[in-house]
C-alpha positions as a Python dict, from the first residue, in 0.01 Angstrom:
ca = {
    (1, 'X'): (0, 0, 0),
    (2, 'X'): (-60, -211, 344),
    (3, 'X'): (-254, -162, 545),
    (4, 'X'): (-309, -187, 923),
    (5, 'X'): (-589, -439, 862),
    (6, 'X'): (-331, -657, 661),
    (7, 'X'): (-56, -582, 907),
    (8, 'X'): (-174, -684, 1214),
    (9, 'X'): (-359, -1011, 1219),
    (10, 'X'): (-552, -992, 1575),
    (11, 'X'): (-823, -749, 1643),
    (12, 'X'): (-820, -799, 2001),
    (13, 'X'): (-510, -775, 2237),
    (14, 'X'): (-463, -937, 2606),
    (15, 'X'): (-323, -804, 2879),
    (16, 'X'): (-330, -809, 3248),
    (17, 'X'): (-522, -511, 3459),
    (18, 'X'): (-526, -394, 3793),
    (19, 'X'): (-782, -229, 3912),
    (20, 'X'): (-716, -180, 4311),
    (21, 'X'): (-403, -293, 4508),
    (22, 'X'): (-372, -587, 4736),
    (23, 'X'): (-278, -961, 4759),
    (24, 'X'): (-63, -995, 4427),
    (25, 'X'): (-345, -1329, 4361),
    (26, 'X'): (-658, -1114, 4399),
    (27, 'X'): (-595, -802, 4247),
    (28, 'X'): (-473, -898, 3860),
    (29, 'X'): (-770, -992, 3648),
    (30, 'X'): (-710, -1062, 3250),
    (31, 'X'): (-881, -874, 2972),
    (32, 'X'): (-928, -859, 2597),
    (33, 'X'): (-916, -494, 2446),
    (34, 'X'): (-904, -365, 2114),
    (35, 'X'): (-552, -388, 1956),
    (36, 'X'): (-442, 4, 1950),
    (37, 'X'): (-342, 232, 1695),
    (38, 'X'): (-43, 427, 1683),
    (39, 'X'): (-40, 821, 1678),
    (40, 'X'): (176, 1042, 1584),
    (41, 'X'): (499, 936, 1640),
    (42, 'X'): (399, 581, 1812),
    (43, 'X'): (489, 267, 1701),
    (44, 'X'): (260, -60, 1807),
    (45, 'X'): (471, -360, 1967),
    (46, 'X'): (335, -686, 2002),
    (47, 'X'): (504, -826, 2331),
    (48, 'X'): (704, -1111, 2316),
    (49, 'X'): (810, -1178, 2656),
    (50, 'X'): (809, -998, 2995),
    (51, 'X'): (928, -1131, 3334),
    (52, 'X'): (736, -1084, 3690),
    (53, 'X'): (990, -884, 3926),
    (54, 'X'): (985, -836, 4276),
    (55, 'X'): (878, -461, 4209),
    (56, 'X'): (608, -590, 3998),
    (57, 'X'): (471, -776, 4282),
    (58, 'X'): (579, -491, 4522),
    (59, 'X'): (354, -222, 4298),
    (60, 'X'): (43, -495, 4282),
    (61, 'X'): (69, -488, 4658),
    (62, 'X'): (51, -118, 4690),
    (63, 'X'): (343, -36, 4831),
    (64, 'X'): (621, 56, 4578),
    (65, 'X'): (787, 379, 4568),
    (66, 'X'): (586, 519, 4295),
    (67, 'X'): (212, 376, 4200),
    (68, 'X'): (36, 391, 3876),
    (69, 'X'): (-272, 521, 3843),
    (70, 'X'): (-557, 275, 3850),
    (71, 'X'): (-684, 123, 3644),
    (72, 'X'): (-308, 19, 3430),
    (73, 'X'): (-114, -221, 3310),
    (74, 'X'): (192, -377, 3512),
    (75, 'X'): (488, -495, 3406),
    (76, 'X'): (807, -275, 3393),
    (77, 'X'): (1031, -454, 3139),
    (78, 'X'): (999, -669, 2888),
    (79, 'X'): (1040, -713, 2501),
    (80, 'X'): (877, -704, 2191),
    (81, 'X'): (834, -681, 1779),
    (82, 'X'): (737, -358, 1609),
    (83, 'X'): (419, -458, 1432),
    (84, 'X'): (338, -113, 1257),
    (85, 'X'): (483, 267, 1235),
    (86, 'X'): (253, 570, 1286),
    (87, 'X'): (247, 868, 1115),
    (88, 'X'): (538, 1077, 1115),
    (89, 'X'): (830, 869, 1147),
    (90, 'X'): (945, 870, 820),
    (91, 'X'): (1254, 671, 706),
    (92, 'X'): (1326, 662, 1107),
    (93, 'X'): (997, 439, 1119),
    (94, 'X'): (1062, 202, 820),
    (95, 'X'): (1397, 133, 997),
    (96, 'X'): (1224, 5, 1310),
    (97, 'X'): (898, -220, 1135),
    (98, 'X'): (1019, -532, 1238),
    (99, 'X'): (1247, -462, 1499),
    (100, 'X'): (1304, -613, 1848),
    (101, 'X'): (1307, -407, 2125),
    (102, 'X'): (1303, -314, 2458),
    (103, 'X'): (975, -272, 2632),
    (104, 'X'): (1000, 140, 2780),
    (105, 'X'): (904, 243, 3116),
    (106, 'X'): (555, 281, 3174),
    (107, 'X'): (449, 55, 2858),
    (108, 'X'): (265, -177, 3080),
    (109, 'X'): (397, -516, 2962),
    (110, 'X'): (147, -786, 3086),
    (111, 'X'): (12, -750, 2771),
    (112, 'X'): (-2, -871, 2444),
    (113, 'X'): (6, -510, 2230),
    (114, 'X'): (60, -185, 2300),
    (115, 'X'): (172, 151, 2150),
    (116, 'X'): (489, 341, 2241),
    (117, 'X'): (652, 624, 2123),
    (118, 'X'): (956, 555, 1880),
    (119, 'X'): (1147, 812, 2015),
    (120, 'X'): (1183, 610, 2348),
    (121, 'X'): (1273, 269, 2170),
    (122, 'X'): (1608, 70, 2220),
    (123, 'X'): (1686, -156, 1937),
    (124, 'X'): (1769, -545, 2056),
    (125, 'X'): (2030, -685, 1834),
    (126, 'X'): (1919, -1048, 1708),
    (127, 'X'): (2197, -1226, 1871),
    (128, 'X'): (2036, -1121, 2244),
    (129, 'X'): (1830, -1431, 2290),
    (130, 'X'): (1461, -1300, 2341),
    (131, 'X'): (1441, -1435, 2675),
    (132, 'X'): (1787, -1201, 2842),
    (133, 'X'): (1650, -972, 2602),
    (134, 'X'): (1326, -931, 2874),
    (135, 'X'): (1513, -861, 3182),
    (136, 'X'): (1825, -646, 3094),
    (137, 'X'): (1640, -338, 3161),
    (138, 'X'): (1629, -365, 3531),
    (139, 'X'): (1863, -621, 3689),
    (140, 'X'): (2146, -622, 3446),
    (141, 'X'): (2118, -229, 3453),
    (142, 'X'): (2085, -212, 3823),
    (143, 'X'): (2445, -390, 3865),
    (144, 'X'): (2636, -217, 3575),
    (145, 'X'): (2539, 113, 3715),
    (146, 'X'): (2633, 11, 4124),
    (147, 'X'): (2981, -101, 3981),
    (148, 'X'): (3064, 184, 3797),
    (149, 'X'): (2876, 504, 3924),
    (150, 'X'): (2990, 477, 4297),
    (151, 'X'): (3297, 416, 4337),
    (152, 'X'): (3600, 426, 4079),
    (153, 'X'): (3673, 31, 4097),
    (154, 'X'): (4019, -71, 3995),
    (155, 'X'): (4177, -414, 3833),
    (156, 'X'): (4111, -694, 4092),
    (157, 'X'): (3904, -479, 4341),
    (158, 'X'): (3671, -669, 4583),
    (159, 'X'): (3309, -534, 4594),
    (160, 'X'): (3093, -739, 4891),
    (161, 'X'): (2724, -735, 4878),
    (162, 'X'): (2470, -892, 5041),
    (163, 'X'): (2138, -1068, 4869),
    (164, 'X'): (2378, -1202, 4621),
    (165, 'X'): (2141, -1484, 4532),
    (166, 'X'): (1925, -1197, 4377),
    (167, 'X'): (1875, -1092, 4027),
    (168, 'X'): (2064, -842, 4085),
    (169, 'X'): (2323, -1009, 4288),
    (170, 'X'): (2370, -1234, 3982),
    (171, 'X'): (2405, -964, 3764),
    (172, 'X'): (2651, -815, 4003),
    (173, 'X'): (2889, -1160, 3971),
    (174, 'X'): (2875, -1183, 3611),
    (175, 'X'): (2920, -837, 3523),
    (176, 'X'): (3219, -768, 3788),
    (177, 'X'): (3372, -1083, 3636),
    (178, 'X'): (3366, -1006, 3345),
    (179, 'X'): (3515, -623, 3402),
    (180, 'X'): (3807, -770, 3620),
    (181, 'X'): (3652, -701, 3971),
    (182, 'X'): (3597, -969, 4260),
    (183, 'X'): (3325, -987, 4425),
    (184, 'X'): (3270, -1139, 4846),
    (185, 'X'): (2879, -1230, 4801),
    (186, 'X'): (2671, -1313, 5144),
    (187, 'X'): (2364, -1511, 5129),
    (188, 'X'): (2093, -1563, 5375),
    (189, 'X'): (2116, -1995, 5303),
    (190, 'X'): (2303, -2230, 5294),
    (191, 'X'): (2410, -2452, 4979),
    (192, 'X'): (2438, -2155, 4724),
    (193, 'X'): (2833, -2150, 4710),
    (194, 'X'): (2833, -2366, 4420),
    (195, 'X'): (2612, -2257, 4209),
    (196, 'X'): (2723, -1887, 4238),
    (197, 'X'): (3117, -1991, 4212),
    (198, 'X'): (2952, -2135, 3851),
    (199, 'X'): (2888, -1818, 3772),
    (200, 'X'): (3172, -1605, 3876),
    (201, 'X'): (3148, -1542, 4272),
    (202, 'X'): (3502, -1526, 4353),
    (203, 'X'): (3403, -1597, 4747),
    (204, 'X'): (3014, -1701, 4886),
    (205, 'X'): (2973, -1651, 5257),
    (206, 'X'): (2645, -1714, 5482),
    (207, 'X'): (2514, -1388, 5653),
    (208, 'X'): (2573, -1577, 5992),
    (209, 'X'): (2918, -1590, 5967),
    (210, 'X'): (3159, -1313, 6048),
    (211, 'X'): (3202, -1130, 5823),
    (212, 'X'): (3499, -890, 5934),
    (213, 'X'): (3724, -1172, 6015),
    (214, 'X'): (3661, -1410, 5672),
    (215, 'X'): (3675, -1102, 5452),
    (216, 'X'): (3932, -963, 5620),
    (217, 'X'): (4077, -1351, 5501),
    (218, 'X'): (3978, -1334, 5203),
    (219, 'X'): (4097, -1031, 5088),
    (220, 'X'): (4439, -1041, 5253),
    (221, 'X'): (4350, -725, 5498),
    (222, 'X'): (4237, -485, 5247),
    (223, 'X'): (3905, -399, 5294),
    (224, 'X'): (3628, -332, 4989),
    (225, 'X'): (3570, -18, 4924),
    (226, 'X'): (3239, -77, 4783),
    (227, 'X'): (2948, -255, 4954),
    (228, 'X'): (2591, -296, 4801),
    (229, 'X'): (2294, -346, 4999),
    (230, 'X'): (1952, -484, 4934),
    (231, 'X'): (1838, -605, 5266),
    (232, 'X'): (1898, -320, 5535),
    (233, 'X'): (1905, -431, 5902),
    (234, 'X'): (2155, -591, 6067),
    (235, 'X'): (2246, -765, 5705),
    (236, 'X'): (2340, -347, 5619),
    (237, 'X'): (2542, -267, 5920),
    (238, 'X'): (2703, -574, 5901),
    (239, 'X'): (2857, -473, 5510),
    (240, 'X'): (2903, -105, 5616),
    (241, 'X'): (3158, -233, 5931),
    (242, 'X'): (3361, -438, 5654),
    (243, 'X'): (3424, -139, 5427),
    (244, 'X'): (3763, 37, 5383),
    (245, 'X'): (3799, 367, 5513),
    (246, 'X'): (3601, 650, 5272),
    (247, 'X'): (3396, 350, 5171),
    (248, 'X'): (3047, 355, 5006),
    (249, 'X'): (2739, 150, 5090),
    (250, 'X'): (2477, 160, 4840),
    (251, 'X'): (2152, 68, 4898),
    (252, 'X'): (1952, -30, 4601),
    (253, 'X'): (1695, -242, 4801),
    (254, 'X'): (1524, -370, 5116),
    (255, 'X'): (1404, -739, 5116),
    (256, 'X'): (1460, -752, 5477),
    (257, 'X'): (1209, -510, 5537),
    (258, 'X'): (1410, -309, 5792),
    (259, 'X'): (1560, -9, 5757),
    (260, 'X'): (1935, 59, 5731),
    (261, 'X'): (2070, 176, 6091),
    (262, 'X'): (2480, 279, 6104),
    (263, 'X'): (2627, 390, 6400),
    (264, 'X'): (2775, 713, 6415),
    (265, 'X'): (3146, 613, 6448),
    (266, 'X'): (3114, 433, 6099),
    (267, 'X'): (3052, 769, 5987),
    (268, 'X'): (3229, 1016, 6207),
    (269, 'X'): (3559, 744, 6206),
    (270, 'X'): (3569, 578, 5907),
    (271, 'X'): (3381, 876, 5701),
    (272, 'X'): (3171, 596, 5534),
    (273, 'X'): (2946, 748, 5245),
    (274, 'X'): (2549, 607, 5260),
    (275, 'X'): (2402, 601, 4864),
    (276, 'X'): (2092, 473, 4744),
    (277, 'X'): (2008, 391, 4341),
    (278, 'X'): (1667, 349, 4191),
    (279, 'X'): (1770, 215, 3797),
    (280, 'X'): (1413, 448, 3688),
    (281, 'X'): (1569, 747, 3875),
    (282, 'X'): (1887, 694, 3694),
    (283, 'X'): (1710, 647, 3374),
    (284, 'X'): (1523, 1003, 3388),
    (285, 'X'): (1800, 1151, 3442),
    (286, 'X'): (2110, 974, 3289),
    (287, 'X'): (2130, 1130, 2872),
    (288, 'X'): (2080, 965, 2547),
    (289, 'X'): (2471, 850, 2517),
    (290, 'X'): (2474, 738, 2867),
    (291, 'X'): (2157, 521, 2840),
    (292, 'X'): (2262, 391, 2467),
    (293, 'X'): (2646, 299, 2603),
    (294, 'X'): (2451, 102, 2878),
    (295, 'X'): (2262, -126, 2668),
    (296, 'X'): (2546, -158, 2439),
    (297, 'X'): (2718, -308, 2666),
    (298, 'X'): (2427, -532, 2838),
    (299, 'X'): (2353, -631, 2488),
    (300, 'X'): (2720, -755, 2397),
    (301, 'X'): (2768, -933, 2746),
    (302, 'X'): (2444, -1120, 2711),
    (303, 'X'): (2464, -1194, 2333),
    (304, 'X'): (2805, -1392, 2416),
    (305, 'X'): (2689, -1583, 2722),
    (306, 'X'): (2900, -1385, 2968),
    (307, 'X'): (2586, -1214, 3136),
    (308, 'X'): (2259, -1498, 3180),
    (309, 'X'): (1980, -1535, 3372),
    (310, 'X'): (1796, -1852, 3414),
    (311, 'X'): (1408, -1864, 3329),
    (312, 'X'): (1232, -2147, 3518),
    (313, 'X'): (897, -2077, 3399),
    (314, 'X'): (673, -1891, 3093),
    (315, 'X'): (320, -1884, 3106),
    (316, 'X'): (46, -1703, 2904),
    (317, 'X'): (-108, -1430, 3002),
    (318, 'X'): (-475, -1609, 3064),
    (319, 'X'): (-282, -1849, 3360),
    (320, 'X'): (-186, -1479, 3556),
    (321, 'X'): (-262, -1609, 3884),
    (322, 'X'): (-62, -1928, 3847),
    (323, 'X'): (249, -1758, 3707),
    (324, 'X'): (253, -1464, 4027),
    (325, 'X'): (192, -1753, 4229),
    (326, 'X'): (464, -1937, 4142),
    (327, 'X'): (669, -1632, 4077),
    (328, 'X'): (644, -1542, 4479),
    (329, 'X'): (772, -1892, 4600),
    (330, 'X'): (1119, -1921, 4757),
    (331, 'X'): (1394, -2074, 4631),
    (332, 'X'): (1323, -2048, 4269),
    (333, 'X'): (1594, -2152, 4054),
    (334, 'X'): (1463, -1875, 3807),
    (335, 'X'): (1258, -1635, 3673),
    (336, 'X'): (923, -1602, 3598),
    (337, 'X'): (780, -1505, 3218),
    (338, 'X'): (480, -1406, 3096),
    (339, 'X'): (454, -1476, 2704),
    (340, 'X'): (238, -1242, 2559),
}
């Protein structure tokens, strides 16, 4: 019979602490622990890969909408290998030895072991290459769920939506595309029409344009009926005057650091709808079927090339500092990986 000594070749696992909030560079420090052992029910998952987010950097900074308690582990995605099964799992837990899968929430995933319970696992098929495999969970989610939970989008539909640059905004292209909607995607600088036409973007406008008149253009008079927002400010207002009558205007973040103003007439006249979505909110709450249809789909799209994020960097967990350094510059071209 194995054992866990024979199973798991490393006594000691890595992983990334925080201890106190503050500057994203001063706060993380790197530490070697004891590999854990699973309980009851737990699996333990030797990480793979998990990507730096802006949340990520948002939490080490203190001022996320939820904090951990201190000390923890960040990270809020990522992906791993199941390295052993603890008691009680049964066949269930022979089925998953081996396994990819997705990192759950609260697993902490600057690290380079950790237990979960496999009750909460998703299963990556081995077609997802590992690196899409780390950042479905948040991204990829967040724009499957804005298309489909707001607004009831039909064949050829425009959607507009600022920060399209964004993971998310990506996301938003790629998926839309590939579901039959368009998408009008404003950006903040200039020289990004290419490269999101490459990826889908049916139209790429600058924020300092205006936007009522191009759209208006662009979309033959027929206004969107869905805007997403992850700026607020004057960038907000701006998509909420372009919406159709009985439009919605989702706001799923706020990089502009302002908060989302509408005059009363776009509500009283045009009966806009304001709607925010947090992906963990919609995780708690969203059921077994709803989550597992989800990833099915994430998985299938990304397994084929239709949904894909670049990576411009991986770094080990010992070069911390260098890799949130690098993953808080503007005008990456990519995300940011720790390999753990």
């Amino acid at each position: 019979m194995e054992t866990r000594e024979n199973r798991v070749s490393v006594s000691f696992s890595r992983g990334i602490f925080l201890t106190r909030f503050g500057s994203p560079l001063e706060v993380v420090e790197e530490r070697a622990v004891m590999v854990p052992q699973p309980c009851v029910g737990e699996v333990l998952i030797g990480v793979e890969l998990a990507p730096i987010n802006p949340a990520d950097l948002n939490v080490l900074e203190g001022k996320y909408g939820t904090l951990p308690a201190l000390p923890c582990v960040p990270g809020i995605e990522g992906v791993g290998r199941v390295l052993e099964v603890g008691a009680g799992l049964g066949v269930a837990g022979e089925e998953l030895e081996g396994k990819r899968v997705l990192l759950p929430h609260g697993f902490g995933s600057w690290r380079s072991h950790g237990t979960a319970l496999a009750s909460e696992l998703v299963v990556v098929p081995e077609a997802v290459p590992v690196e899409q495999a780390s950042m479905l969970r948040i991204n990829p989610a967040t724009a499957l769920v804005l298309l489909e939970h707001f607004v009831e989008l039909k064949p050829g539909e425009w959607i507009v939506q600022n920060a399209a640059n964004s993971g998310v905004g990506r996301s938003v292209i790629q998926i839309a595309r590939a579901c039959g909607w368009r998408t009008i995607n404003v950006v903040r600088r200039a020289g990004l029409g290419e490269e999101l036409r490459a990826i889908g973007a049916d139209a790429v406008l600058e924020s300092s344009e205006d936007l009522g008149a191009r759209i208006a253009g662009i979309t033959g008079g027929v206004p969107p009926r869905l805007g997403l927002n992850a700026v607020g400010g004057e960038s907000a207002l701006a998509l909420a005057k372009t919406l159709a009558e009985s439009g919605v205007l989702v706001t799923y973040g706020a990089m502009g650091l302002q908060p989302v103003r509408i005059p009363n007439g776009l509500l009283i006249f045009k009966d806009l709808a304001m709607r925010g979505l947090w992906i963990s909110r919609w995780y708690k709450n969203a059921t077994l079927s709803q989550r597992y249809n989800l990833f099915e789909r994430l998985f299938h799209w990304a397994s084929t090339g239709v949904l894909h994020t670049p990576v411009e960097a991986i770094y080990s967990l010992e070069n911390s500092r260098e890799a949130i350094a690098h993953a808080m510059r503007d005008g990456r071209g990519g995300k940011v990986l720790f390999k753990g």
